[in-house]
C-alpha positions as CSV (number, residue, x, y, z in Angstrom):
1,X,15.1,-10.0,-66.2
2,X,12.9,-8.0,-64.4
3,X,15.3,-5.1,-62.2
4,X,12.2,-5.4,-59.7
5,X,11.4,-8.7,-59.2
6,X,12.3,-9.9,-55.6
7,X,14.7,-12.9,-55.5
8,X,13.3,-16.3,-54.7
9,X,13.3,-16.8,-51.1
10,X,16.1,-19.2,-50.3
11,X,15.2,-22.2,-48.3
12,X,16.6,-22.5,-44.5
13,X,17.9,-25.6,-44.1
14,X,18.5,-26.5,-40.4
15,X,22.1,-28.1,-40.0
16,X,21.0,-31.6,-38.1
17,X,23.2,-34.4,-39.0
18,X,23.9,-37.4,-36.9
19,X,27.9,-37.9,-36.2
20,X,28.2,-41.0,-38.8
21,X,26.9,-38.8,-41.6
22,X,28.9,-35.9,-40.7
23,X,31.8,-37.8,-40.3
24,X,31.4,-39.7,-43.5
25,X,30.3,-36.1,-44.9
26,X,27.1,-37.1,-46.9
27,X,23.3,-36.4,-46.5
28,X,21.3,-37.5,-43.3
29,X,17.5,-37.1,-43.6
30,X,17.4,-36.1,-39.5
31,X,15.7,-39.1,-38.2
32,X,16.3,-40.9,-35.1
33,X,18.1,-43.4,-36.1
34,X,18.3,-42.0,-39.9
35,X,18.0,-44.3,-42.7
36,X,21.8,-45.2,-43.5
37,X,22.3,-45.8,-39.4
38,X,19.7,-48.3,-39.9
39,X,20.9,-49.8,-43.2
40,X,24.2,-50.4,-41.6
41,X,23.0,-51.3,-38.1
42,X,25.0,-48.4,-36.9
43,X,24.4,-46.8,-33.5
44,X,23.0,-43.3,-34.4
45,X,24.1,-40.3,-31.9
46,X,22.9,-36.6,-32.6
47,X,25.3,-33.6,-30.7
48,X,22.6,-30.9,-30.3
49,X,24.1,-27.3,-31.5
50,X,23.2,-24.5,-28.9
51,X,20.5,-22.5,-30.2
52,X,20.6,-18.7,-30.5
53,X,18.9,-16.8,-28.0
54,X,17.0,-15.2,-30.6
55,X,16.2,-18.2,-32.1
56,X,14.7,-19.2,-28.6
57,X,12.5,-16.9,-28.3
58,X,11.2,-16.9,-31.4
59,X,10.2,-20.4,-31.1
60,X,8.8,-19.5,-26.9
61,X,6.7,-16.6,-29.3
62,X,5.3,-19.2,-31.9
63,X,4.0,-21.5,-29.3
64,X,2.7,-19.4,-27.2
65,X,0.8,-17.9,-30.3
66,X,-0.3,-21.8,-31.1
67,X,-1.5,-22.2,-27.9
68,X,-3.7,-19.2,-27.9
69,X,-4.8,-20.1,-31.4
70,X,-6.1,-23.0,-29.8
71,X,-7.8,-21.3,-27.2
72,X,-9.6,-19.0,-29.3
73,X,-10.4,-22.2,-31.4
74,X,-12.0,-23.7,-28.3
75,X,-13.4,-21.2,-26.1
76,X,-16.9,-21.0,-25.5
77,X,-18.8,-18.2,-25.0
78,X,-19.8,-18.0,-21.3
79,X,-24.0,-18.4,-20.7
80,X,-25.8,-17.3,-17.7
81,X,-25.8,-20.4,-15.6
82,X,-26.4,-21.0,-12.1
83,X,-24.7,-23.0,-9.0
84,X,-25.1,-24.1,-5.8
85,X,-23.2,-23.1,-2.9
86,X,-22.0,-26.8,-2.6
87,X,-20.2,-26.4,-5.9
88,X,-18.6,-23.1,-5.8
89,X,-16.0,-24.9,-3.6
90,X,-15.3,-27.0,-6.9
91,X,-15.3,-24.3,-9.8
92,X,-14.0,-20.9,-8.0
93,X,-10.5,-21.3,-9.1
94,X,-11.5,-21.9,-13.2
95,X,-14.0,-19.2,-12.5
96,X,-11.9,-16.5,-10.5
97,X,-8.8,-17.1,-12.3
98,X,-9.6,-16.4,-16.0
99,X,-6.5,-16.1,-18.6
100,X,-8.1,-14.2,-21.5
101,X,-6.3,-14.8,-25.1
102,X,-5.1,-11.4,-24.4
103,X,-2.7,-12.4,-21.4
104,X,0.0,-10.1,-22.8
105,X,-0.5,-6.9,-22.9
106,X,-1.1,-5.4,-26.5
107,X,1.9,-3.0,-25.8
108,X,4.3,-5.5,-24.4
109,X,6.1,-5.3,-21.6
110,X,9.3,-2.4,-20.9
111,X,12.0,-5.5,-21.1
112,X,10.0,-6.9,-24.6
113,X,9.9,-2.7,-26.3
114,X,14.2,-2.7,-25.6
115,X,13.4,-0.2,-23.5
116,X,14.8,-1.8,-20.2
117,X,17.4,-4.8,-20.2
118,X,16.2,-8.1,-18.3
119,X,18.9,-7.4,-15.6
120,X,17.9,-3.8,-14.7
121,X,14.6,-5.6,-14.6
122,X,15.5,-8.5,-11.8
123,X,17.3,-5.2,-9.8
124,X,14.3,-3.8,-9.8
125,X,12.4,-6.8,-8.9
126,X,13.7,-8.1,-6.1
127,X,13.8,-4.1,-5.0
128,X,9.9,-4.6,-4.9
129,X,10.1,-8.1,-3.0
130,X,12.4,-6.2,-0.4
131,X,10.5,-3.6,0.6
132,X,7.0,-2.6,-0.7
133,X,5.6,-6.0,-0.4
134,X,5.5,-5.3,3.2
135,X,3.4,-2.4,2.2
136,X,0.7,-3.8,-0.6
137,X,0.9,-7.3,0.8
138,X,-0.9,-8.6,-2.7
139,X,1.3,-11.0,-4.1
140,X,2.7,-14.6,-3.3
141,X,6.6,-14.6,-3.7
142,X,6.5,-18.3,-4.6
143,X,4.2,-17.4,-7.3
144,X,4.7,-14.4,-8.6
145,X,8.2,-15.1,-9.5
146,X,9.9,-12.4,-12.1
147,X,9.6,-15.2,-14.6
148,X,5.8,-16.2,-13.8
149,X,5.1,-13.0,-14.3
150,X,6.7,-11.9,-16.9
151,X,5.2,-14.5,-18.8
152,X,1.8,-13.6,-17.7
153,X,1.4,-10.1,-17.3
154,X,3.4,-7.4,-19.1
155,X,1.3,-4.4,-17.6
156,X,1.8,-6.0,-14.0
157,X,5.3,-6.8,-14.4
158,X,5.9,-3.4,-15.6
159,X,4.2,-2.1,-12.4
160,X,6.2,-4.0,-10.4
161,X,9.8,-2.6,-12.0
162,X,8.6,0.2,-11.9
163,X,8.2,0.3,-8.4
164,X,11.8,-1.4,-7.8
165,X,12.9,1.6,-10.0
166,X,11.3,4.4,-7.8
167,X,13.0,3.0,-4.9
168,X,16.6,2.2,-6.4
169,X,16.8,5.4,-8.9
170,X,14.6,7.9,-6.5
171,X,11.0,9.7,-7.1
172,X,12.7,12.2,-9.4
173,X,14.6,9.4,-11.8
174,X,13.9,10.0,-15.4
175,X,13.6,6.3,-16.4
176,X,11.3,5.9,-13.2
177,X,9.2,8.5,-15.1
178,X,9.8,6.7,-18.0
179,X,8.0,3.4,-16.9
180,X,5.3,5.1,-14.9
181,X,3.9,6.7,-18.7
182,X,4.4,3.2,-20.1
183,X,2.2,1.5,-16.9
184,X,-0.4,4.4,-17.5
185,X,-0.8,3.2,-21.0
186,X,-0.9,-0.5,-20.2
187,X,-3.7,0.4,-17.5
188,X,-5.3,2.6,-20.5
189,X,-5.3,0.2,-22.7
190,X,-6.7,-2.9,-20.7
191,X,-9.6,-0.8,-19.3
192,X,-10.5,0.2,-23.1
193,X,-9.8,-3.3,-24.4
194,X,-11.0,-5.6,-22.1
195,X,-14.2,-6.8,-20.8
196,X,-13.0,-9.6,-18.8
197,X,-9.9,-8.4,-16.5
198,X,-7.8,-10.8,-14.9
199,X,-6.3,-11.4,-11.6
200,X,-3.3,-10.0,-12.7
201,X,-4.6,-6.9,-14.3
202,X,-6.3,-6.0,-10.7
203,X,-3.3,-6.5,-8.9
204,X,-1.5,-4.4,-11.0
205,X,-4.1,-1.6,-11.2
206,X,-4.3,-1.7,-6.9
207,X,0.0,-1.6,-6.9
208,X,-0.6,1.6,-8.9
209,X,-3.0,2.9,-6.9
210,X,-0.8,2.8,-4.0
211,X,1.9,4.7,-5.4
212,X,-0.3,6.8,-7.1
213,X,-2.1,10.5,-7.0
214,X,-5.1,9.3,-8.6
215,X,-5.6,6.5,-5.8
216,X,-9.1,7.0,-5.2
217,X,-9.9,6.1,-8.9
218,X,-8.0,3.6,-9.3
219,X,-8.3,1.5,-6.4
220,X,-12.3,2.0,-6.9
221,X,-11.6,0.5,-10.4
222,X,-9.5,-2.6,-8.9
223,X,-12.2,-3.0,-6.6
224,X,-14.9,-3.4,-8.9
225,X,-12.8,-5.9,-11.2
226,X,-12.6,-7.9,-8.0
227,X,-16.1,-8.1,-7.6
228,X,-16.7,-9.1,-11.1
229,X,-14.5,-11.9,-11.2
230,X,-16.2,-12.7,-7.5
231,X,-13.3,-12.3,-5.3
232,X,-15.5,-11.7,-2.3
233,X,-16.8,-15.1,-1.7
234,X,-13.4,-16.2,-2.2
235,X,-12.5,-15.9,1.4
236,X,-16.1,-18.6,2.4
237,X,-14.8,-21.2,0.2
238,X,-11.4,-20.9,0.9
239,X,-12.6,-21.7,4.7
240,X,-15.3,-24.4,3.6
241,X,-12.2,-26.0,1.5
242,X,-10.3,-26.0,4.6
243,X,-12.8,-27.7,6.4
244,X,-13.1,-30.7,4.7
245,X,-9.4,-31.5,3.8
246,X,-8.1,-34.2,5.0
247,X,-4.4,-34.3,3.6
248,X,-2.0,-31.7,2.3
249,X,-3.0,-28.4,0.6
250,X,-3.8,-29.0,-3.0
251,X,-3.0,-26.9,-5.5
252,X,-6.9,-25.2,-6.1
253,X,-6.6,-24.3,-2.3
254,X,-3.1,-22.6,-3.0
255,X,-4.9,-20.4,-5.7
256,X,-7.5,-19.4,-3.2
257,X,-5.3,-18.4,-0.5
258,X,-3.7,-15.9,-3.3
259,X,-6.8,-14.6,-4.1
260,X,-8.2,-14.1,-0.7
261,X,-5.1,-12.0,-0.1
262,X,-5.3,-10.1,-3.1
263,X,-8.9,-9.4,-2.2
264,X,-8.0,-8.5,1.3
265,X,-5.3,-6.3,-0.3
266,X,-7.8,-3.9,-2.3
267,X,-9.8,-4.0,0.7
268,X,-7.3,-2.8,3.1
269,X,-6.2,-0.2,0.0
270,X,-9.7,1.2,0.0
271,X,-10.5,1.4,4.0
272,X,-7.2,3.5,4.1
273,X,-7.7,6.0,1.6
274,X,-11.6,6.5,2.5
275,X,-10.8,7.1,6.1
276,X,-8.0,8.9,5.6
277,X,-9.7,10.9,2.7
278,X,-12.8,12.2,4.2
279,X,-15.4,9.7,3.4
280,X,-16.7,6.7,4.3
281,X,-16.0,3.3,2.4
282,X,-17.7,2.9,-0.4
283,X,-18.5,-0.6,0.3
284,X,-19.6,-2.9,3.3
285,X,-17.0,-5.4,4.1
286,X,-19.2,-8.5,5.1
287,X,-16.1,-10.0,7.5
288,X,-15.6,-10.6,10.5
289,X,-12.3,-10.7,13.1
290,X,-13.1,-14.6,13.5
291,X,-13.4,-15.0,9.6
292,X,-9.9,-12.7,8.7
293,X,-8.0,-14.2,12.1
294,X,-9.1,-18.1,10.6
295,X,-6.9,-17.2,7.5
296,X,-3.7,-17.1,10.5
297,X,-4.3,-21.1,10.7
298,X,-3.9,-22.3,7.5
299,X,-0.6,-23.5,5.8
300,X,0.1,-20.8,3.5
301,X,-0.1,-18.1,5.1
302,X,3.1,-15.8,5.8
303,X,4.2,-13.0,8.1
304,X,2.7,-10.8,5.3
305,X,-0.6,-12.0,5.9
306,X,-0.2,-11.4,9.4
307,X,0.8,-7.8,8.7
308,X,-2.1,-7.2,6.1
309,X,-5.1,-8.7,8.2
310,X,-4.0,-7.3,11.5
311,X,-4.4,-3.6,9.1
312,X,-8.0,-5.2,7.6
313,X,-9.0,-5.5,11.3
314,X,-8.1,-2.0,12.7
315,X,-9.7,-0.2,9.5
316,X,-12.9,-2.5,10.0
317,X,-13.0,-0.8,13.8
318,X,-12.0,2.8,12.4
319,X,-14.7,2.7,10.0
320,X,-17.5,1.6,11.9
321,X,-16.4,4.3,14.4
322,X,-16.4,6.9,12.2
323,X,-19.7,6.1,10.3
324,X,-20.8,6.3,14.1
325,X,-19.8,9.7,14.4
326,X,-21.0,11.1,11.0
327,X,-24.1,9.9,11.5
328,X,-24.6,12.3,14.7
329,X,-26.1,16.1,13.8
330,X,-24.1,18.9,13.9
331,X,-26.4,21.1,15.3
332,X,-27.1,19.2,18.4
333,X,-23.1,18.0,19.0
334,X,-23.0,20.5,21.9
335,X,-26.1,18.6,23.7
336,X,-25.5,17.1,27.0
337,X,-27.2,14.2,25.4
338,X,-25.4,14.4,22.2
339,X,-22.2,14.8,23.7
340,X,-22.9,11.2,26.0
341,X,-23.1,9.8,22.8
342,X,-20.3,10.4,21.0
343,X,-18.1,10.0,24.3
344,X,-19.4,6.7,24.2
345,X,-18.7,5.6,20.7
346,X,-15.2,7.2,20.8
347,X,-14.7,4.7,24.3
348,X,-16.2,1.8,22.7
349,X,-13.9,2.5,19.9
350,X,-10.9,2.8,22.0
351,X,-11.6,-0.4,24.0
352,X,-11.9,-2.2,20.9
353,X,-8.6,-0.8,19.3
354,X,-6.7,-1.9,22.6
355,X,-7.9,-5.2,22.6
356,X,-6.8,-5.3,18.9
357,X,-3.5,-4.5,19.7
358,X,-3.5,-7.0,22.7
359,X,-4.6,-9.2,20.6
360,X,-2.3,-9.3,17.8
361,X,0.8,-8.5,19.3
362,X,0.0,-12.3,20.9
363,X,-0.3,-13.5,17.6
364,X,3.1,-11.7,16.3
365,X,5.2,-12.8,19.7
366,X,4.8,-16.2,17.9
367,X,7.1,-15.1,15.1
368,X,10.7,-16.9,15.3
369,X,12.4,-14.5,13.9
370,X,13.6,-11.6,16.5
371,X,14.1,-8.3,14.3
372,X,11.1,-9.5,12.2
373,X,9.0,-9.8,15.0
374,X,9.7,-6.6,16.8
375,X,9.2,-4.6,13.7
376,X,5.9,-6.4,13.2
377,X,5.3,-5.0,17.2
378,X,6.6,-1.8,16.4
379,X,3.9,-1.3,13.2
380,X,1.2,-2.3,15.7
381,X,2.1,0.4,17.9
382,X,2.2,2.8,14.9
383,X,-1.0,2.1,13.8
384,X,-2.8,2.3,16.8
385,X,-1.4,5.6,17.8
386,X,-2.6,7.3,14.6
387,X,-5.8,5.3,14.8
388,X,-6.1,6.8,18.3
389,X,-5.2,10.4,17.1
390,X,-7.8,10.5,14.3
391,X,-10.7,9.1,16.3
392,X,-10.2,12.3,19.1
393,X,-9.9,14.6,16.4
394,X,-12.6,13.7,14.2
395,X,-15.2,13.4,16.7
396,X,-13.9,17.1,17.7
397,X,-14.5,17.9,14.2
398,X,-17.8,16.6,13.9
399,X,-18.6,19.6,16.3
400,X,-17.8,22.2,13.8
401,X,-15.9,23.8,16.3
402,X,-12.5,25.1,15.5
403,X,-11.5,26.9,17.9
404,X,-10.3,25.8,21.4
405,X,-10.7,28.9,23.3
406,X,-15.0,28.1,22.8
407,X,-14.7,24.5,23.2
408,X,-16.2,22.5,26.4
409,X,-14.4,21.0,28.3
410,X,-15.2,17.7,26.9
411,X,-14.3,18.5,23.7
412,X,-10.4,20.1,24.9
413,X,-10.3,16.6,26.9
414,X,-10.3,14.6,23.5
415,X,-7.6,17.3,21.6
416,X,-5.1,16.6,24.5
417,X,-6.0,12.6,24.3
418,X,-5.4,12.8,20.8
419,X,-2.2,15.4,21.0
420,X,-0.9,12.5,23.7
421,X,-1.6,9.7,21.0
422,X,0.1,12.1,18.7
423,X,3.0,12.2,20.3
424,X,3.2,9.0,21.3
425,X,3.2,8.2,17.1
426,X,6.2,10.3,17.0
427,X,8.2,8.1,19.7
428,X,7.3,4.8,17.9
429,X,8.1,6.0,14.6
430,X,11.7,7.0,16.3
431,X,12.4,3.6,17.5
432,X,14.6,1.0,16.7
433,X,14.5,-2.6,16.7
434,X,16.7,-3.2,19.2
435,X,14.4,-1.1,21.6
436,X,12.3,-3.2,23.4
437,X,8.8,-2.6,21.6
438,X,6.5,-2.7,24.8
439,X,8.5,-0.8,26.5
440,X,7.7,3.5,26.7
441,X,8.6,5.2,24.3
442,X,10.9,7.4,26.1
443,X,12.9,4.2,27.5
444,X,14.0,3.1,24.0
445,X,17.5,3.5,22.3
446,X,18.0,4.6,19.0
447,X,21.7,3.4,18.5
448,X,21.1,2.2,14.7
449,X,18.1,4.6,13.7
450,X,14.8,4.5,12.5
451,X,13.8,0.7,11.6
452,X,10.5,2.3,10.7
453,X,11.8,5.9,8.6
454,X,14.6,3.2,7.1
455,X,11.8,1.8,4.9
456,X,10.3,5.0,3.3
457,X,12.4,4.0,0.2
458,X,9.6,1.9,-0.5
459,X,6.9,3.6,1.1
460,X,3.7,4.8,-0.4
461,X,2.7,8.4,-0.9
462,X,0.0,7.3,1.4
463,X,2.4,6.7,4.4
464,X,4.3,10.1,3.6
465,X,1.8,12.0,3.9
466,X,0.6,10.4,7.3
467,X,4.2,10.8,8.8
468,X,4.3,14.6,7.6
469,X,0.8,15.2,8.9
470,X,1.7,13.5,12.3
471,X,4.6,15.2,13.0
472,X,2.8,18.8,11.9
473,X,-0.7,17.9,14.1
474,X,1.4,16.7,17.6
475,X,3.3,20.2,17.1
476,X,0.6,22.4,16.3
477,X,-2.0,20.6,19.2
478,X,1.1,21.2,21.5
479,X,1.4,24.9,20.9
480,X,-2.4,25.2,20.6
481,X,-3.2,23.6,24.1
482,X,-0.4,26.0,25.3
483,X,2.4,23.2,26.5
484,X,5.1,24.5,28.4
485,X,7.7,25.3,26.4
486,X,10.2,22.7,27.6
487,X,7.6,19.8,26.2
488,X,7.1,21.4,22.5
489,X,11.3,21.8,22.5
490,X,11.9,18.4,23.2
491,X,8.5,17.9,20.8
492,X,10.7,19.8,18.2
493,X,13.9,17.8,18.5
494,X,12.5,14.3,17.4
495,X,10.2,16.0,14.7
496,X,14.2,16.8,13.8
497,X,15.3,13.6,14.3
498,X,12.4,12.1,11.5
499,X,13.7,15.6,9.0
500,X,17.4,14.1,9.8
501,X,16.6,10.2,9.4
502,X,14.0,10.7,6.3
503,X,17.6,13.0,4.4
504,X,19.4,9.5,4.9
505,X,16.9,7.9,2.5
506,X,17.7,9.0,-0.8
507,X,14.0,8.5,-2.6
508,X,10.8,9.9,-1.7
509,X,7.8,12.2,-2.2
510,X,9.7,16.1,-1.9
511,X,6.4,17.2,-1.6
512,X,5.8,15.8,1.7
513,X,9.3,16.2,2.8
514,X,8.8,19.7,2.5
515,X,6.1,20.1,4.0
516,X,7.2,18.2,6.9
517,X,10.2,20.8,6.7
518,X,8.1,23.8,6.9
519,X,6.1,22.6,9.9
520,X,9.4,22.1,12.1
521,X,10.3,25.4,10.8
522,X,7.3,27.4,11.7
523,X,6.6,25.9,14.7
524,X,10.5,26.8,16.3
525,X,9.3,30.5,14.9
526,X,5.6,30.3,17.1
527,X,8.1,28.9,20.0
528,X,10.6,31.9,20.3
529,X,7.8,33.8,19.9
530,X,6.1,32.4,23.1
531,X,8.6,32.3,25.2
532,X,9.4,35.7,24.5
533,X,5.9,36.6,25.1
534,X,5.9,33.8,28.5
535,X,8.7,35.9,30.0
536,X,7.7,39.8,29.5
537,X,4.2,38.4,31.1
538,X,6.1,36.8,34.1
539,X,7.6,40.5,34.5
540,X,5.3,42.3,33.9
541,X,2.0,40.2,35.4
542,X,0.8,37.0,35.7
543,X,-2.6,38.1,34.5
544,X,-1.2,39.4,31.6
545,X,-1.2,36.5,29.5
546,X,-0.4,35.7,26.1
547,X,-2.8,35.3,23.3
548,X,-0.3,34.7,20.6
549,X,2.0,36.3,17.8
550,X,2.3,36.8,13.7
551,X,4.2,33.6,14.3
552,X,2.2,31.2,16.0
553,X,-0.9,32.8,13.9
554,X,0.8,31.8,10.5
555,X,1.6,28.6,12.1
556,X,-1.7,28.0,13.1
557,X,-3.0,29.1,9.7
558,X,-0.6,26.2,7.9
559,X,-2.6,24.0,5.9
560,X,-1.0,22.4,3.3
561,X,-2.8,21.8,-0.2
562,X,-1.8,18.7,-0.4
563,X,-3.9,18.2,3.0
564,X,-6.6,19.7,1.4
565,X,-7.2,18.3,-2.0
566,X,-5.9,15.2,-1.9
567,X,-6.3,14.0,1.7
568,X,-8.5,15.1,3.9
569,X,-7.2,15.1,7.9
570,X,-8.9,16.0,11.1
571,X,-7.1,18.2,13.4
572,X,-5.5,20.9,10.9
573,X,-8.3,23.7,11.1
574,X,-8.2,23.8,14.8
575,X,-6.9,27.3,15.9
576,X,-6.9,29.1,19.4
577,X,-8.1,32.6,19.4
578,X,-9.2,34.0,22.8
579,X,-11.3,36.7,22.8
580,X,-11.2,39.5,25.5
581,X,-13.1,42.9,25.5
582,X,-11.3,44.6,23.0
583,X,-11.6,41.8,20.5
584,X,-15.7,42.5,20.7
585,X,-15.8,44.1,17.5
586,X,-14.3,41.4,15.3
587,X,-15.5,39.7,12.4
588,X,-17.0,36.7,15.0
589,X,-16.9,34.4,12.2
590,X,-12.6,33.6,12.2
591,X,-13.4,33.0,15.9
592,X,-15.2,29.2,15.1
């Protein structure tokens, strides 16, 4: 016999008598009722063992392989074919909605690989659903359940745990580090691999891009998977659907709800890292307020919706303000002519970005729910405040103009507008939500903290670096516009107050937390230093004046590189550097 000849495979035989035979102890061929039940017109009952879990999922894995056998067997390769606007109403969802043969991810997702157990996984999925759904308001929690999803996307339901795990572990974890490789080479793979992405696949490349340094990529790569698979006329035949129904919301409606919001969601992604970034949007948004406030009315929408369109709305304003203001030539910002111009874009802008928040904190009073309703107020506040703030300052910057010693007066009217809006930002970010949100900002209590600081557990990179540039921009504009000292102090104490509530949350970007440190720090530096200088002038004489110290010039001269490379601010070059006899013979060019 031959020492290397394999064995013969031995033949599983599955264990499935009924109780007769069992009882009796002979063979039962398995059938219902089997042969000797019916040859002795004996009732035939079958006990069911338990199957292994194993054993479960090997069988889920075989017919899920069967089934896309069958697909493959049956698909059709797509033609060029035209339709009418009458019928997109009909196909969008079996259009929109592909599921390629490749639904799983070739690499499998983190719970599949062993690498993370199925309960660190639900932790870290209803983390997500707590918290940064607020903040990329792109999935439907009946939906996208951590079963659904797990069944139909391993590279999105990675994403998401991945996300829970930043927030439960911290920024720093090791295992948070872990799954962010493993979502990189899911997103690798699919955008190698696939020709055809699918909703899922752009919903998990946007959540990325949120949380993500290369955000500019890859929310540019979700968008143009959205308008392949047509997402932008999803939004017209959701409201033509609308129109004609005469009943409840069918189930093809309920798809292109979720769609429009996922579309609404890479928008809103995109309009925030272009304006924030230092460019305009890379594509025109054909929308309208009617069109995005219409969404309000149907059935499914949710208080997420409300919180994502109201943000569609305000970046739609922003951006056509600032492509406004770009558009207007440097060289003749400091004509009277010129000037009338941009003063009345920045005022039609401002109009428009009170109305909005009339507008939709009318919609939000409508919410039921007290605490979510005034944190829903309190984000409206928030956002329009730092919308505010950025409109002054960039059409300051479209001057060219740094420094606010050789500005006109016109132009130091919109640096204290925007320092006012600045600070006003800080207040509302301070509040809590028992404060009564329409109420000034100096009025509120803060007995349980920060509702807003509370969530930056969650929070994207994005909104970190917005609270640390905030808090930096209302202190430097305050020294800069020489404020008495009193007002940057009590300035100073609530940019404390945010250092003090941000240490209570145990995750977050350390880069912006430091810089957010250093700020507070070199601005209490430029302070003693002024009011040092402030009293030897009051001794000595009035006319004296102060043109500021090593201190207050190294805080003026703070620019962070994160503020520089990877975001691009207004405000942070201005500088104040007056310039009296004895300064004639300096290099003029640090002066502007």
């Amino acid at each position: 016999m031959d020492a290397h000849a394999s064995p013969r495979p031995r033949k599983r035989r599955a264990i499935n008598a009924c109780v007769n035979c069992r009882t009796s102890k002979v063979r039962c061929d398995g059938n219902r009722p089997c042969q000797r039940c019916e040859r002795n017109s004996a009732s035939c009952q079958y006990f069911d063992a338990v199957k292994d879990e194993n054993v479960l999922r090997i069988e889920k894995l075989e017919a899920d392989m069967a089934a896309l056998r069958e697909l493959l067997g049956t698909k059709e390769t797509p033609g060029p074919r035209t339709s009418s606007h009458m019928d997109n109403a009909s196909v969008t969802v079996a259009e929109i909605t592909p599921r390629s043969p490749t639904g799983h991810s070739a690499i499998g997702s983190a719970v599949d690989a062993g690498f993370i157990t199925w309960d660190q996984a639900t932790l870290w999925y209803q983390s997500f659903f707590s918290g940064s759904q607020y903040l990329v308001p792109i999935f439907c929690e009946r939906y996208d359940t951590i079963t659904s999803v797990s069944s139909r996307s391993a590279v999105l339901f990675d994403a998401i745990v991945s996300i829970g795990c930043r927030a439960e572990e911290g920024f720093n974890a090791t295992i948070y580090r872990q799954l962010q490789s493993r979502v990189r080479d899911h997103i690798t793979n699919l955008l190698i691999n696939k020709s055809i992405p699918s909703i899922e696949d752009i919903q998990a490349i946007a959540l990325v891009a949120a949380y993500s340094e290369n955000a500019f990529f890859l929310i540019a790569t979700a968008l143009r998977f959205a308008i392949q698979l047509d997402l932008p006329r999803v939004v017209d035949q959701l409201i033509a659907k609308s129109q004609i129904r005469s009943g409840a919301v069918n189930s093809d409606e309920q798809e292109l709800y979720r769609l429009s919001r996922v579309w609404h969601g890479i928008c809103n992604l995109e309009l925030f890292f272009s304006l924030d970034g230092g460019k305009l949007p890379g594509l025109k948004f054909h929308t309208s307020p009617r069109k995005i406030r219409s969404l309000l009315q149907h059935p499914e929408h949710t208080p997420v919706d409300i919180r994502l369109l109201s943000q569609v709305e305000l970046n739609l304003i922003r951006a056509d303000a600032y492509a406004k203001i770009m558009r207007r030539d440097t060289d003749e910002f400091l004509l009277q002519e010129n000037e009338n111009k941009v003063r009345s874009t920045v005022e039609e802008a401002s109009v428009e970005l009170t109305l909005w928040l009339d507008e939709w904190t009318n919609i939000i009073l409508a919410e039921p729910v007290p605490q979510r309703r005034a944190v829903a107020l309190q984000n409206l506040h928030i956002q329009r405040e730092w919308a505010m703030m950025t409109l002054y300052l960039k059409a300051v910057a479209s001057s060219g103009v740094e420094n606010i010693a050789f500005m006109t007066d016109f132009q130091k009217n919109f640096i204290r507008r925007a320092k006012d809006a600045a600070s006003r930002h800080l207040h509302y970010m301070l509040q809590s939500y028992t404060s009564t949100p329409d109420s000034s900002p100096a009025s509120s209590t803060h007995t349980i903290g920060s509702t807003y600081l509370s969530t930056f557990r969650w929070t994207l990179d994005y909104v970190w670096a917005k609270c640390a540039v905030s808090v930096l921009l209302v202190l430097k504009l305050a020294i800069l516009l020489r404020d008495p000292a009193a007002s940057v102090m009590a300035l100073l104490r609530d940019a404390h107050r945010v250092l003090e509530e941000l240490k209570t949350v145990t995750v977050g970007h350390i880069a912006y937390f430091q810089i957010l440190q250093t700020s507070i720090e070199k601005c209490e530096a430029a302070l003693r230093e002024y009011s040092v200088e402030q009293n030897h002038a009051t001794q000595s004489s009035p006319a004296s004046g102060t043109d500021g110290g090593v201190a207050e010039t190294e805080f003026q001269g703070y620019v962070p590189r994160e503020f520089v490379f990877e975001w691009d601010f207004p405000g942070l070059n201005l500088k104040h550097m007056p310039l009296g006899w004895q300064d004639l013979f300096v290099n003029i060019d640090s002066l502007f």
